[in-house]
C-alpha positions as CSV (number, residue, x, y, z in Angstrom):
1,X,-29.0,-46.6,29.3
2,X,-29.4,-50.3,27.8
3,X,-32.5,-52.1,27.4
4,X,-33.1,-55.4,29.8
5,X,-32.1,-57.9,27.1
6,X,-28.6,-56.1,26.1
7,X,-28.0,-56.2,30.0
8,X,-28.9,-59.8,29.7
9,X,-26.6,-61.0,27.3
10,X,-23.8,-59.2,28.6
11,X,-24.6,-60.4,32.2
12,X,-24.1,-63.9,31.4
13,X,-21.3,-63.0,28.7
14,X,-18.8,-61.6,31.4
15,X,-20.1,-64.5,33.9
16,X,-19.1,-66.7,31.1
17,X,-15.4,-65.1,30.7
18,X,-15.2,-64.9,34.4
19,X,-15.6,-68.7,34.6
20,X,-13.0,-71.2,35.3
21,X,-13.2,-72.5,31.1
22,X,-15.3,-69.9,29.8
23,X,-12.1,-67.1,29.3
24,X,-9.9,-69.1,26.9
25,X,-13.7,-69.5,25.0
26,X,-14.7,-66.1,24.9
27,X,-11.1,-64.9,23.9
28,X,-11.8,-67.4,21.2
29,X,-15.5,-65.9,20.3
30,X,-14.3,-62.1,19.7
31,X,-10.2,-61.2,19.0
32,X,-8.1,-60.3,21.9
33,X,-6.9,-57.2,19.4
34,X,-8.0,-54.1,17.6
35,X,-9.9,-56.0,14.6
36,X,-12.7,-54.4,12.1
37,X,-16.2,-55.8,12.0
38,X,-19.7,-53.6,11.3
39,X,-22.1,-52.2,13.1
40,X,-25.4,-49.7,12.0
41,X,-24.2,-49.3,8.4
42,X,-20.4,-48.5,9.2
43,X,-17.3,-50.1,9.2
44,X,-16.2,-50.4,13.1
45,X,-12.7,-51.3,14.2
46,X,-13.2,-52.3,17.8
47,X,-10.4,-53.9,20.4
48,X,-11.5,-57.2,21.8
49,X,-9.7,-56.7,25.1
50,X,-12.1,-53.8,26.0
51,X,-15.0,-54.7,28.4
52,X,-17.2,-51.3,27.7
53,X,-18.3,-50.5,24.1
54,X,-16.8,-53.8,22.1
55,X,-19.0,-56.3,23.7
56,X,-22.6,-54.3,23.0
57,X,-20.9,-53.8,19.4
58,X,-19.7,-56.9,18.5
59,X,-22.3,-59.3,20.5
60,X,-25.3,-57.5,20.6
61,X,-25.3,-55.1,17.7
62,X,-26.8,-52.8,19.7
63,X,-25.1,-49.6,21.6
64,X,-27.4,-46.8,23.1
65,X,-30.3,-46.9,20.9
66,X,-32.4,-44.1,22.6
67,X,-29.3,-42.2,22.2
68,X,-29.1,-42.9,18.6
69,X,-32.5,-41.7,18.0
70,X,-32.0,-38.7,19.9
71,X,-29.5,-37.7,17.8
72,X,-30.6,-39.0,14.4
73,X,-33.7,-36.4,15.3
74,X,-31.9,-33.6,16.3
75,X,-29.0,-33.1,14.7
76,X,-29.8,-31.4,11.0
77,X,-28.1,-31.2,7.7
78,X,-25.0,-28.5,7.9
79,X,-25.1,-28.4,11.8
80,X,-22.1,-27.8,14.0
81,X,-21.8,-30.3,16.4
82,X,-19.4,-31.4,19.6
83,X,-19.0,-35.3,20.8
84,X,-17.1,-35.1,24.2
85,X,-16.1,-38.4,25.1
86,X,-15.7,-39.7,22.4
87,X,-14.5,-42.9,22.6
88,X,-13.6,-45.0,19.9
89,X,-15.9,-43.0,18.0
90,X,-19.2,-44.8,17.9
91,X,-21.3,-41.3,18.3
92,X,-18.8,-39.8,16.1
93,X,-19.9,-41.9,13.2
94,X,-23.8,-41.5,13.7
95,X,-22.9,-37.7,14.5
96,X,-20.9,-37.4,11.0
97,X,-23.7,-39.1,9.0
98,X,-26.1,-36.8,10.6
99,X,-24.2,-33.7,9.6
100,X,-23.8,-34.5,6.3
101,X,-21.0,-33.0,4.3
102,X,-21.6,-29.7,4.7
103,X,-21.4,-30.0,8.5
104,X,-18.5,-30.4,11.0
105,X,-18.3,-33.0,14.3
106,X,-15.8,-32.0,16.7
107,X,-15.0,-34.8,18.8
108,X,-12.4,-34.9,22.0
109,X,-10.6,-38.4,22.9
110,X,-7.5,-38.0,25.2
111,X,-6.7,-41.7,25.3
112,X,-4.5,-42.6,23.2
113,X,-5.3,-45.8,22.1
114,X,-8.8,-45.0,22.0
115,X,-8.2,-41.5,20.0
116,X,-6.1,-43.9,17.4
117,X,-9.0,-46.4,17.1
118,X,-11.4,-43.2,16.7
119,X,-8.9,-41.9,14.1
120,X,-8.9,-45.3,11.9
121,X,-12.7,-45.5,12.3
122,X,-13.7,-42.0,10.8
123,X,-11.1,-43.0,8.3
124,X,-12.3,-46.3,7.1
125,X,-15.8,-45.0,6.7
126,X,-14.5,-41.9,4.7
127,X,-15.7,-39.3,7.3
128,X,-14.3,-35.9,5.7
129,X,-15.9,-33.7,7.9
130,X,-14.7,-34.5,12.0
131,X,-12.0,-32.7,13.6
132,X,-10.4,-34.9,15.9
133,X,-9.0,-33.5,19.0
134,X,-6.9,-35.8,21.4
135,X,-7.6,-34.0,24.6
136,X,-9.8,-33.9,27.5
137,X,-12.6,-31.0,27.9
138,X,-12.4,-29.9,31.7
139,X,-12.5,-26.9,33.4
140,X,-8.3,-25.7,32.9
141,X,-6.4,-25.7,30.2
142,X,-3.4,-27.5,30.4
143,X,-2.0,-30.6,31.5
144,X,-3.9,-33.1,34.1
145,X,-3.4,-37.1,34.8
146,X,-5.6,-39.1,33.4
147,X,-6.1,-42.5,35.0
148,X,-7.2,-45.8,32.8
149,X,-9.6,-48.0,33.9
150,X,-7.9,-51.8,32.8
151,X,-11.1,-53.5,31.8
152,X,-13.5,-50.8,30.4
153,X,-11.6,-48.7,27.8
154,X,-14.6,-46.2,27.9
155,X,-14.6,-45.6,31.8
156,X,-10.9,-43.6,31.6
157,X,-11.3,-40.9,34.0
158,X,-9.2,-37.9,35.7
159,X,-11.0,-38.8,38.8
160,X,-9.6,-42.1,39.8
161,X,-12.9,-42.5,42.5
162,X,-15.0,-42.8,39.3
163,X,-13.2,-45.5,37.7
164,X,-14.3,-49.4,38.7
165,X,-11.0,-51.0,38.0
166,X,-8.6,-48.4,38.4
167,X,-4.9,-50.0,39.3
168,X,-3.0,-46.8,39.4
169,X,-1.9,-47.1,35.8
170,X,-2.3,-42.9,35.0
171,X,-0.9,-40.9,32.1
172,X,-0.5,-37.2,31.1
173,X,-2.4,-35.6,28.8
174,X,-4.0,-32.0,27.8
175,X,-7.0,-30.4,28.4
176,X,-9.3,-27.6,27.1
177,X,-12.1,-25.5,28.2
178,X,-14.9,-25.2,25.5
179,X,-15.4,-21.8,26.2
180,X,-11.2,-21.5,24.8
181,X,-11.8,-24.3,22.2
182,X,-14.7,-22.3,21.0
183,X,-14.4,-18.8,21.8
184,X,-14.7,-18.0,17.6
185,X,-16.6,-21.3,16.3
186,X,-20.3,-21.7,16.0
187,X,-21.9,-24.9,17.4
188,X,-25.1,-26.3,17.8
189,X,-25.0,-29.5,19.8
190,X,-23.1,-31.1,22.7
191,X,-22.9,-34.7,23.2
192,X,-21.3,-35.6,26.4
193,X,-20.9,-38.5,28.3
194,X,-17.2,-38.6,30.6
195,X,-17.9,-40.5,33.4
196,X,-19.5,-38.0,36.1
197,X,-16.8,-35.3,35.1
198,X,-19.8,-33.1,33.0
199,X,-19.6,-31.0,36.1
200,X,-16.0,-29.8,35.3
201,X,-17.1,-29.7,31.4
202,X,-20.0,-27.1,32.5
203,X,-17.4,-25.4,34.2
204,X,-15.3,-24.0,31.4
205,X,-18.2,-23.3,29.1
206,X,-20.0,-20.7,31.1
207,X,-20.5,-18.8,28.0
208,X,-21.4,-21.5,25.5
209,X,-24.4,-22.2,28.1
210,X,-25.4,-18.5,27.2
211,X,-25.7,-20.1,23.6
212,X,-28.7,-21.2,22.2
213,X,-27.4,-24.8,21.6
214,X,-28.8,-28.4,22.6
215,X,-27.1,-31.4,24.9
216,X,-27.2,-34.8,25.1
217,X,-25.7,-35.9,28.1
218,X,-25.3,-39.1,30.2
219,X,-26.2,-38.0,33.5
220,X,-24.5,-40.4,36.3
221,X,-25.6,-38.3,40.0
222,X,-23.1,-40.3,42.3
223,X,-20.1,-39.6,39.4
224,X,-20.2,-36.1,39.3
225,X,-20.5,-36.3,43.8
226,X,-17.3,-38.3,43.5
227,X,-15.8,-35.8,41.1
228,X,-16.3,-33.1,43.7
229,X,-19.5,-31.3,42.2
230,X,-23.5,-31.1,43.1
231,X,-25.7,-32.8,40.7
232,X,-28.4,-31.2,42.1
233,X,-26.8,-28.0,41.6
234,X,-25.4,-28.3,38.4
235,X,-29.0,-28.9,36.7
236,X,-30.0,-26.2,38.7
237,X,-27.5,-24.2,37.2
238,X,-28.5,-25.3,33.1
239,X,-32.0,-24.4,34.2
240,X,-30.9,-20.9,35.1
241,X,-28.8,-20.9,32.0
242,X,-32.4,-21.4,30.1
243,X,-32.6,-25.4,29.3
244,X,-35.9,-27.7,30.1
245,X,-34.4,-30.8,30.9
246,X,-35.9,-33.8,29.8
247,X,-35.6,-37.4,30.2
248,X,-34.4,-40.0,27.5
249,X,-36.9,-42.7,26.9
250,X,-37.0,-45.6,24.6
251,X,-39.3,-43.5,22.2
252,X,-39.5,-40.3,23.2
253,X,-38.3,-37.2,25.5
254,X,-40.4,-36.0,28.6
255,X,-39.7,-32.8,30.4
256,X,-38.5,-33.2,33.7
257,X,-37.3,-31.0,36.7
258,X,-33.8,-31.4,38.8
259,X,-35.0,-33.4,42.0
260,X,-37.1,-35.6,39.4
261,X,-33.2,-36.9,38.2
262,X,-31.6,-37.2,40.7
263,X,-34.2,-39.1,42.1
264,X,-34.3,-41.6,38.9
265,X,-30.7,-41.6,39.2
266,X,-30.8,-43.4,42.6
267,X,-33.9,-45.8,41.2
268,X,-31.5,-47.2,38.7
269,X,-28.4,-50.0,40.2
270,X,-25.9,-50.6,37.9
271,X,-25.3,-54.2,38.7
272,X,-21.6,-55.2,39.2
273,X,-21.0,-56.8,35.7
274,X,-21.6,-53.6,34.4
275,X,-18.9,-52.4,35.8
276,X,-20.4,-49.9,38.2
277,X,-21.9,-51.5,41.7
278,X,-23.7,-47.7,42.7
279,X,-26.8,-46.1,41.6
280,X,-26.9,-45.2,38.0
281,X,-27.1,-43.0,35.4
282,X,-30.2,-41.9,33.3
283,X,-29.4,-40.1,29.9
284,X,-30.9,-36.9,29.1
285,X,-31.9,-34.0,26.2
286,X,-31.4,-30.4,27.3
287,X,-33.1,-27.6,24.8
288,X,-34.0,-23.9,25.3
289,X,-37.6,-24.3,24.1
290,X,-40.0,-26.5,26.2
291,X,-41.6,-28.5,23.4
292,X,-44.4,-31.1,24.1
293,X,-44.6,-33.2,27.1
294,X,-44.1,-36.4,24.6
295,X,-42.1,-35.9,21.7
296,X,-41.9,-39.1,19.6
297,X,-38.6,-39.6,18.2
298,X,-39.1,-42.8,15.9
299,X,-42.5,-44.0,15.0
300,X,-42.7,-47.8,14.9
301,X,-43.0,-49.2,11.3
């Protein structure tokens, strides 16, 4: 999901803030508030106090690259495309500026801090062509409790067994299946990444999988067990539904089967100052043609 020396910096940046002088210096180093900095060619307005996307942003410079590219290569002129999860809005922006004007980025925040931070940044960057939609995509429509995560802004959940620091701080909000929310609207490409709740998101688009569309997905095995669902079955289930899955690498995409990640899901720790103390996540590209075995994203200049 990173690459070793992001993890590095922000290993010994929260061991730093978690020190007996370091807090009162690192509250110093980046604003305990929303502020605006830049990041990848746009204007970003980030909040200090968040422990998830911020610190990759605002330290490192660097958020999801493989991700990035994935997307960059994918996603064409005019498109129609979905961002579930959407954060702040970080994917939003690369999404928007992949789509050009003539296409449309649907993206789904149902926190609302983060939804009013998503809000100013496709704003300030004079994004005319994302629908915002402040709700969860699940597998009801309706109302559900969504619980918040105190440190990691990005790690809000409806499952509260997913969430690392989870203090019982919860709030109502609404939710939508994609197969309602786009019953009569064309799309092309799913991004999704909500914390090990894709199995619920799978579950009210039964007919969008019938689509010929693409995903990008973060792919976390033990999330979607704590959120009552079978990893193993689920990508069984997109295979049925036609996809070749494939795995995100730093350069390129390689076709891959079920047991192969949920395997490389239990290869990769998420170390505790990442917020997550299980086995990880591995991030991946779902398509209904095969493609090559290697399929080189971004060639080195």
């Amino acid at each position: 999901m990173t690459n070793k020396f992001n993890v590095f910096v922000l290993k010994n940046l929260k061991r730093f803030k978690d020190s007996k002088y370091g807090s009162k210096i690192y509250c110093k180093l980046i604003p305990q508030k929303v502020f605006l900095t830049k990041w990848n060619g746009f204007k970003c307005y980030l909040d200090g106090r968040d422990e998830g996307v911020s610190p990759f942003i605002y330290f490192v410079k660097s958020f999801e690259t493989s991700v990035i590219r994935v997307l960059e290569k994918e996603i064409k002129n005019g498109m129609t495309v979905v961002d579930i999860g959407a954060n702040i809005g970080i994917m939003t922006l690369v999404m928007a500026r992949a789509v050009g004007e003539k296409g449309k980025v649907y993206a789904f925040e149902p926190e609302p801090h983060n939804f009013e931070i998503l809000k100013k940044n496709v704003e300030i960057n004079n994004f005319k062509n994302v629908i915002l939609i402040n709700k969860a995509v699940s597998d009801t429509n309706g109302i559900n409790l969504l619980k918040l995560d105190s440190k990691n802004y990005g790690a809000h959940s409806l499952h509260s067994k997913v969430i690392p620091h989870y203090n019982g701080k919860k709030i109502k909000i609404k939710t939508v299946t994609l197969d309602t929310f786009f019953k009569n609207k064309n799309i092309d490409l799913l991004k999704i990444d909500v914390q090990g709740g894709e199995g619920n998101v799978f579950k009210g688009a039964k007919n969008i999988l019938k689509r010929n569309i693409k995903i990008i997905m973060e792919f976390w095995a033990e999330g979607i067990r704590l959120t009552h669902n079978d990893p193993l079955k689920l990508l069984k289930e997109l295979k049925r539904n036609g996809f070749f899955i494939n795995f995100i690498k730093k350069d390129y995409y390689v076709h891959s089967y079920p047991e192969q990640v949920i395997k490389a899901c239990k290869r990769v720790i998420i170390p505790s100052f990442l917020n997550k103390n299980v086995t990880g996540e591995v991030n991946l590209f779902l398509r209904k043609t095969k493609g090559n075995e290697k399929d080189i994203l971004i060639k080195d200049p």
